[in-house]
C-alpha positions as CSV (number, residue, x, y, z in Angstrom):
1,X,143.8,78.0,26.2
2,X,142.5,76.8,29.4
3,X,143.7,80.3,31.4
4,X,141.3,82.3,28.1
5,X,138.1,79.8,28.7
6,X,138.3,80.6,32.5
7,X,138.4,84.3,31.8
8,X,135.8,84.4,29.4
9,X,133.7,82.4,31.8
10,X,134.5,84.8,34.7
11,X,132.9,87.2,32.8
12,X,130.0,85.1,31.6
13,X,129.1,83.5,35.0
14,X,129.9,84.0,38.3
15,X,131.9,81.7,40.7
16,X,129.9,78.6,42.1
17,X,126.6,80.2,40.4
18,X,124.7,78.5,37.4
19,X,123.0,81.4,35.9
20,X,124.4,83.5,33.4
21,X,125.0,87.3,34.0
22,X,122.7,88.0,31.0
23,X,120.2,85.9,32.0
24,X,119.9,87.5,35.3
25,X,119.5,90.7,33.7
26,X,117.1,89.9,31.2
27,X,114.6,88.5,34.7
28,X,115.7,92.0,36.4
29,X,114.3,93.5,32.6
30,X,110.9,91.2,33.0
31,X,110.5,92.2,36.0
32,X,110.1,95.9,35.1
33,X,107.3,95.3,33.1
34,X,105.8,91.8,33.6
35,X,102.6,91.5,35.4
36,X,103.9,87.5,36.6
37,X,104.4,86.9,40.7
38,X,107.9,84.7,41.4
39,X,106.1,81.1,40.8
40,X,104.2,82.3,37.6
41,X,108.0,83.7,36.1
42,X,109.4,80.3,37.6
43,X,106.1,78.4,35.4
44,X,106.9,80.7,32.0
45,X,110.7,79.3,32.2
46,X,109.8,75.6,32.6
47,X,108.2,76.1,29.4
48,X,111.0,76.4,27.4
49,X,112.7,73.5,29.5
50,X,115.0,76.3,31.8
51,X,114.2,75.1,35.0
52,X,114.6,77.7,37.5
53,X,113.2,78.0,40.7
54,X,111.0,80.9,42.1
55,X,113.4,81.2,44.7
56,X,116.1,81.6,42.8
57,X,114.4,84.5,41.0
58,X,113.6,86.0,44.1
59,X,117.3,86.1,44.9
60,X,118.3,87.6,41.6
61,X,115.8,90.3,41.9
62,X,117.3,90.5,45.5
63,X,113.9,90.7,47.4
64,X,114.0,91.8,50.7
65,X,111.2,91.2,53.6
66,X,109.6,94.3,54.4
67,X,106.4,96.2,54.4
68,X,108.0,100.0,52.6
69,X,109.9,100.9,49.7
70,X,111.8,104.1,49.0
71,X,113.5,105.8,46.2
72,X,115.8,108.3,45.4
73,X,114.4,110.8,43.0
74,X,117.2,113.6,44.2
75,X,115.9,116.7,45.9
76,X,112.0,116.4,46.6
77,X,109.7,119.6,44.7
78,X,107.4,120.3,47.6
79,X,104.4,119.4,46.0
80,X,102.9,115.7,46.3
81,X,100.3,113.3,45.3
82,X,98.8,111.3,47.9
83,X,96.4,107.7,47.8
84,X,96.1,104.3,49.0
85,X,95.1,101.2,46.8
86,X,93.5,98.2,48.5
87,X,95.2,95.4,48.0
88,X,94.3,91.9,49.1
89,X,97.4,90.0,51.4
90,X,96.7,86.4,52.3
91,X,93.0,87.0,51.8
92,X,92.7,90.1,54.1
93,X,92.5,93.5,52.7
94,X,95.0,95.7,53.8
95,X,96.4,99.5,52.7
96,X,99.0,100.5,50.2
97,X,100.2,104.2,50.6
98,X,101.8,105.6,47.7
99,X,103.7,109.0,47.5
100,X,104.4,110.9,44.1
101,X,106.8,114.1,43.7
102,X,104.0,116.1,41.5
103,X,106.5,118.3,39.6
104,X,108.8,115.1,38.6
105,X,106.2,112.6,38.4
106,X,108.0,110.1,40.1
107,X,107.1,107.8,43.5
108,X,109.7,108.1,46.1
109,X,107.8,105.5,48.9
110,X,105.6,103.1,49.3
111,X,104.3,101.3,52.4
112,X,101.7,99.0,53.6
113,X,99.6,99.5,56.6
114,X,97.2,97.3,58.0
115,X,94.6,100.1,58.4
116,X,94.3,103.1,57.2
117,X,94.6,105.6,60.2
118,X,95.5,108.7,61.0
119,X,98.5,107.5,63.2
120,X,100.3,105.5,60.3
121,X,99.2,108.0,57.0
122,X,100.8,110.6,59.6
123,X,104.0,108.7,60.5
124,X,104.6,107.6,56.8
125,X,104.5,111.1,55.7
126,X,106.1,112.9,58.1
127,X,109.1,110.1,57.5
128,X,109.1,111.3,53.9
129,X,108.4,114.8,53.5
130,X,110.8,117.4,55.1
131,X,109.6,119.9,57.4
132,X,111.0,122.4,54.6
133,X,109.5,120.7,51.8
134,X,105.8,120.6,52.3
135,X,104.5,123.4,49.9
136,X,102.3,121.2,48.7
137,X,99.9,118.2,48.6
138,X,96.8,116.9,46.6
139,X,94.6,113.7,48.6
140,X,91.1,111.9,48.2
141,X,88.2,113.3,50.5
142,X,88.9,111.0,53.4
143,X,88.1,112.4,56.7
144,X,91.4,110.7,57.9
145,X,93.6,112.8,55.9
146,X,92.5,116.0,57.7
147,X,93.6,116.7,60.7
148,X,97.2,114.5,59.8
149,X,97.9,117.0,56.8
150,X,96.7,120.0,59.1
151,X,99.4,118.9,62.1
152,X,102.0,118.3,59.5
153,X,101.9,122.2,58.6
154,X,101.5,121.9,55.1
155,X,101.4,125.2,53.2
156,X,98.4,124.0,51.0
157,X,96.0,121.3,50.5
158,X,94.2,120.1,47.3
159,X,91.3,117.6,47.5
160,X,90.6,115.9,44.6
161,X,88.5,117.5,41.9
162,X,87.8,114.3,40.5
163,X,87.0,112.3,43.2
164,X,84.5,115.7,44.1
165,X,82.9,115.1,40.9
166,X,82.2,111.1,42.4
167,X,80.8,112.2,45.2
168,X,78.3,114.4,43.7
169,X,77.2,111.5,41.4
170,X,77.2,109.3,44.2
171,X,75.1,112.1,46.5
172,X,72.6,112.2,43.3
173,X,71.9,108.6,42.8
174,X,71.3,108.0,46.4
175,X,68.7,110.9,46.4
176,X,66.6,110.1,43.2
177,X,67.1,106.0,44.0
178,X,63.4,104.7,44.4
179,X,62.0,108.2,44.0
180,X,59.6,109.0,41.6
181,X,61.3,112.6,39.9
182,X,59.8,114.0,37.2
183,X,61.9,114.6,33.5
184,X,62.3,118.2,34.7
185,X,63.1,117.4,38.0
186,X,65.8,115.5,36.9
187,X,66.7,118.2,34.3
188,X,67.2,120.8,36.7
189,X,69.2,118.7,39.0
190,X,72.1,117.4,36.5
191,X,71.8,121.7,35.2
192,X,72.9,122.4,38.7
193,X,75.1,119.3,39.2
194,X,76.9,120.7,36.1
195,X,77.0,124.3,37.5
196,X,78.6,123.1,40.4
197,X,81.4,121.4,38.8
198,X,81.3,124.3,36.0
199,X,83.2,126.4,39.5
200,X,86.1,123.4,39.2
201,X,86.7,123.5,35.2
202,X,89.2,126.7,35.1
203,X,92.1,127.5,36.9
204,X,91.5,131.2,37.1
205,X,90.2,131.7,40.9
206,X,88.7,134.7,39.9
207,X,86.4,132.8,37.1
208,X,85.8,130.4,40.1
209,X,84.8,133.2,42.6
210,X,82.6,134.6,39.3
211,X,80.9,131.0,38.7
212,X,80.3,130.2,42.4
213,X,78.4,134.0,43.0
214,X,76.1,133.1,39.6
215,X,75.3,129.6,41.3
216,X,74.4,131.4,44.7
217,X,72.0,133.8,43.1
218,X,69.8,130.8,41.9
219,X,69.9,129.1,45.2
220,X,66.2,129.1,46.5
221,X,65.3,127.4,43.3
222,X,68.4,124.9,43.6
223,X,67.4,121.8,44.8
224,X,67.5,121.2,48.9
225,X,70.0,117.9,48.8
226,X,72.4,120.2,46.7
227,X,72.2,123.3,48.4
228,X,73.1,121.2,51.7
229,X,76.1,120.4,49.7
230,X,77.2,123.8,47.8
231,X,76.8,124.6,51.7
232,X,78.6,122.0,53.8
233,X,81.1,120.7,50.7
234,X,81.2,123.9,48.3
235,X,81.8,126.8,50.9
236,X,82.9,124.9,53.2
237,X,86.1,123.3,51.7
238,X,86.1,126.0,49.5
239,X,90.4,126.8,50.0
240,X,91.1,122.7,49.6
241,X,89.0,123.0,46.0
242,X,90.8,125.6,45.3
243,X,94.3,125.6,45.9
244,X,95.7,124.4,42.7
245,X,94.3,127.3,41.1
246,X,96.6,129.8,43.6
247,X,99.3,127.5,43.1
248,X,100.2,126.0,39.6
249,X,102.3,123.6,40.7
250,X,99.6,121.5,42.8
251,X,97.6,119.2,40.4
252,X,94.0,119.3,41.0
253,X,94.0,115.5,41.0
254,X,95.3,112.2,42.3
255,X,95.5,111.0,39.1
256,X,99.2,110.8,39.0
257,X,99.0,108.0,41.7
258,X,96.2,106.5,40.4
259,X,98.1,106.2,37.1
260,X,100.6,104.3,38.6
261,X,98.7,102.2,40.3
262,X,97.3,101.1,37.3
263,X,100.6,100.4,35.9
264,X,102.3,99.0,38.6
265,X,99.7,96.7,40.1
266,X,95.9,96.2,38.6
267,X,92.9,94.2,38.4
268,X,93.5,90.6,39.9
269,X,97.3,91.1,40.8
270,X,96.2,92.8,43.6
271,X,95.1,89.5,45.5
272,X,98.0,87.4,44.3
273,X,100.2,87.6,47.2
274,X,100.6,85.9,50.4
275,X,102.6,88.3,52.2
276,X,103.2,91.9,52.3
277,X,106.7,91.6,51.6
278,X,105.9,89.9,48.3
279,X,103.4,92.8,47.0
280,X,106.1,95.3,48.4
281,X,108.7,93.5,46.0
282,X,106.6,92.8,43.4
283,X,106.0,96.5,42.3
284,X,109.4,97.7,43.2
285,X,111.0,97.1,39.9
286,X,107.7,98.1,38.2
287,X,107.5,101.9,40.1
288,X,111.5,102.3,39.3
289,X,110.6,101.3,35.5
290,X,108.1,104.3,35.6
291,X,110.4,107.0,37.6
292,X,113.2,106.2,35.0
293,X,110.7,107.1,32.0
294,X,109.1,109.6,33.5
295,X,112.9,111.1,34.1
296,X,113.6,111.1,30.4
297,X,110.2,112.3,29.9
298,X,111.1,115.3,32.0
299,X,114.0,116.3,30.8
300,X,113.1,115.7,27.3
301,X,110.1,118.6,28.0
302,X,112.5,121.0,29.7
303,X,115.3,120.4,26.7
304,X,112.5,121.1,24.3
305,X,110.6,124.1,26.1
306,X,112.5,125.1,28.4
């Protein structure tokens, strides 16, 4: 009798430990998806009179100090999505790098710089990205990111289209701010705005080539501000706009980072945390919640197309 009741309890709890297997599991399950730091989950349990200390769920989510996270997603594509969210440690804003596979969807590291320079972007990718695996890779406009994704040798480079689309906006609104344009004024400068991001809209580089040669034939009566930036953004960068239309496995985004972000850490939880270690530990469980869905996701599409 005695020998069964310390079996079953072996397998209920283990030895010198007060919490219950399934208990453990179901904070590892909250975790996933909970939007709660260590002291708030600690707070939700005193509710219903289980007192359990945010230490003690640190320890069952086994938290470990450290600025970077990586995981194993099995053989890298090529082909990435690059960003950094901002959040707020200890009242001082700092960097959160954030590397997607593109093809699988899935983050595979994560790291936390105090600033965002071309010295650590550089370092954190080349630690992550094989030499032999860097066919690939879609970024923001930062100037930073240049000359770091240059000496890194990737093959191609995609920046933004959506974030191209903010600048514009923002390049508009700072030129018309406190002016006094007329109706057609403004007319013809949100006809050309939408010319100019008509060259983006397909992924035929030939339609591009076709749309941009239309827009240049109208350039005297394009207005100056924009035809300083058809010039010095358009032609310019022309092969970063551009690239996931020679390549279909580059996304003309970021949005697959910025996605996750969303869903791993938003709104006020970025300027919960003390320490860098605690943001770091915080999303972990949330960015391996996504990879696993976005695995079955995957392989549910290639079962059913493929």
């Amino acid at each position: 009798m005695i020998l069964g009741l310390k079996l079953i309890l072996k397998r209920l709890l283990k030895l010198y430990e007060r919490i219950c297997y399934s208990f453990k599991e179901n904070i590892r399950e909250k975790s996933k998806t909970g939007r709660k730091s260590l002291r708030g989950t600690s707070r939700d349990y005193e509710v219903d009179n289980i007192p359990i200390s945010h230490q003690s769920i640190q320890n069952i989510l086994n938290k470990e100090k450290a600025d970077e996270v990586s995981f194993d997603i099995g053989e890298l594509s090529g082909y990435y999505v690059f960003d950094e969210q901002h959040p707020i440690i200890n009242g001082i804003e700092m960097r959160k790098a954030q590397l997607v596979d593109a093809v699988k969807n899935q983050t595979f590291a994560v790291k936390i710089f105090d600033k965002s320079t071309a010295f650590n972007i550089k370092n954190f990718l080349k630690n992550h990205i094989p030499e032999n695996k860097r066919f690939g890779i879609t970024t923001d406009h930062k100037p930073v990111y240049n000359k770091v994704i240059e000496e890194l040798n990737f093959h191609n480079r995609q920046k933004c289209i959506f974030h191209l689309g903010k600048i514009i906006a923002d390049k508009v609104d700072k030129e018309i701010k406190g002016k006094n344009f007329t109706k057609n004024e403004l007319y013809e400068v949100d006809y050309y705005v939408f010319k100019i991001k008509k060259i983006f809209s397909t992924y035929d580089i030939s339609t591009a080539h076709e749309s941009l040669y239309l827009l240049l034939m109208e350039f005297d009566q394009i207005p100056g501000f924009l035809q300083e930036f058809i010039n010095n953004k358009v032609i310019k960068e022309w092969n970063e706009l551009t690239s996931f239309m020679i390549d279909y496995n580059i996304p003309k985004t970021s949005n697959q980072v910025e996605t996750s972000f969303r869903n791993s850490q938003h709104g006020d939880m970025k300027k919960q945390f003390k320490t860098t270690w605690g943001n770091i530990n915080y999303i972990k469980p949330k960015l391996q919640y996504q990879n696993e869905r976005n695995g079955i996701k995957k392989e549910f599409t290639s079962q059913v197309y493929g």
